[in-house]
N, C-alpha and C positions, 0 to 999 in steps of 0.2 A: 504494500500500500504506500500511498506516495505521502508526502507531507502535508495536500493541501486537501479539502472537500473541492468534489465536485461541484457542487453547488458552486464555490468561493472562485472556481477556474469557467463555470460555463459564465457567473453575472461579469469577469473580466471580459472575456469571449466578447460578451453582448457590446460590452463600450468599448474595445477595437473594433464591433464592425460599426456602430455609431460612427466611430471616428472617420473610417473609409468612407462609410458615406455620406458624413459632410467633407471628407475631402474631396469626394468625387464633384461635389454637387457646387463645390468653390474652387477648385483644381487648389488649394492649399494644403500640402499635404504634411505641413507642419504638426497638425493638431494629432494624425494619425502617428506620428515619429513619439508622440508624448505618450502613448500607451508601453513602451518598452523600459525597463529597468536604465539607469542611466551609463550599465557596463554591460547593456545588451552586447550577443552577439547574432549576426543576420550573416546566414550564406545565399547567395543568389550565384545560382552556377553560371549566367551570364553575363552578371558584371562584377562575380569577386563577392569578398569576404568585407563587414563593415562591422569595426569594433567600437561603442560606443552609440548612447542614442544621439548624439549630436551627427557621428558620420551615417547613421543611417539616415537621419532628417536631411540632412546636405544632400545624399545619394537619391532619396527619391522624390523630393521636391524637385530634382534636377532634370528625375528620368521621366516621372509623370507630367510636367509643365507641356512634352507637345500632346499628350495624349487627353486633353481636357473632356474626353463623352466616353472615354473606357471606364466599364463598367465590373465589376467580378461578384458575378450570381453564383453561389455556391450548389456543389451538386451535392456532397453525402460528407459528412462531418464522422469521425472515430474519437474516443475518448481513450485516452492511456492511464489507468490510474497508476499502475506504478510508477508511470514516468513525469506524471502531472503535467501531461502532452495531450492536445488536440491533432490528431491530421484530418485534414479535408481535402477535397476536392472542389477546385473554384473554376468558373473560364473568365480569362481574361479576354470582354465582350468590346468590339467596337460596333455598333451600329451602323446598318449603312447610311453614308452622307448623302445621298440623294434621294432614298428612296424609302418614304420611314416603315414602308410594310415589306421592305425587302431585307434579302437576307442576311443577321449580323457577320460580322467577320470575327472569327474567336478561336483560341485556342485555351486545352486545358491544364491547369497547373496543379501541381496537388503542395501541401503544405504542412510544415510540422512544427508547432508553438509550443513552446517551453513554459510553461506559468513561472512567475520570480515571486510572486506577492505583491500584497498591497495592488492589488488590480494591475500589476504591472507582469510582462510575460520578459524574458532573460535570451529568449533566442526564437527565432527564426528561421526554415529553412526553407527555400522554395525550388521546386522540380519540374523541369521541364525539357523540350526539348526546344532551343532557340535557333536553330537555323532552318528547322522543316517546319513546326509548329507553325514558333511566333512569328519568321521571317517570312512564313506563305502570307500569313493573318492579314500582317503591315505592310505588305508587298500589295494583295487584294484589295485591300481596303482602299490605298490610296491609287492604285489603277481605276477604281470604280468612282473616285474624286475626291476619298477624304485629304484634309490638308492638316498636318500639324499645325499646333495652337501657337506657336513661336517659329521664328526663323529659325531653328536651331535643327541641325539633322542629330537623327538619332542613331544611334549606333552600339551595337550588342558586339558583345564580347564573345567570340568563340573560342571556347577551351578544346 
């Protein structure tokens, strides 16, 4: 058994995905950085490893600014008690830009959250595959018209 109630890791659960989405809903993705311990640790297998919540807030304030209407509807949520761990399964959804009854462009991520306490989670992990997946998704999407939210190209790291 792990350290924490369930109870005590799914009402954190509940205000990180609050937070997502109002970050989504404000592309500020500051407020979502503040649900993590302040010695989080985040692996994103496409852009590397972020130690600290300051360098994850730097990191995805950075990476979501052109993505301003992606969305991540979850598909099926796991509890770990031993590990005081959540993994789910989310897609990270673009909509299409032209056509609102047409079809999104998405791919799925699955993910493994640490609880740390005090409402706050200690790590992060997220999985996927970024050069077939996500690289088809953002390829599509923007052939079909969507435009990032900034001048800024975006660019995934292949390991």
């Amino acid at each position: 058994m792990g350290k924490y109630t369930q109870a005590e890791i799914m009402e954190a659960f509940e205000l990180y995905n609050e937070a997502r989405i109002q970050a989504q809903e404000t592309n500020d993705w500051s407020v979502w950085a503040d649900r993590f311990t302040e010695d989080a640790h985040y692996i994103e297998h496409a852009y590397g490893e972020f130690h600290g919540r300051e360098a994850i807030r730097q990191w995805i304030c950075d990476v979501m600014a052109p993505f301003a209407t992606m969305v991540f509807p979850r598909d099926w949520l796991a509890y770990d008690a031993e590990e005081d761990a959540l993994v789910f399964q989310c897609q990270n959804l673009l909509p299409h830009p032209t056509d609102p009854d047409g079809e999104p462009f998405s791919f799925p991520s699955w993910t493994r959250l640490v609880y740390g306490g005090n409402g706050l989670f200690k790590s992060e992990e997220d999985i996927y595959n970024p050069s077939r997946d996500a690289g088809q998704a953002v390829k599509g999407w923007l052939k079909a018209g969507g435009e990032f939210s900034s001048r800024e190209k975006v660019k995934i790291k292949h390991s």
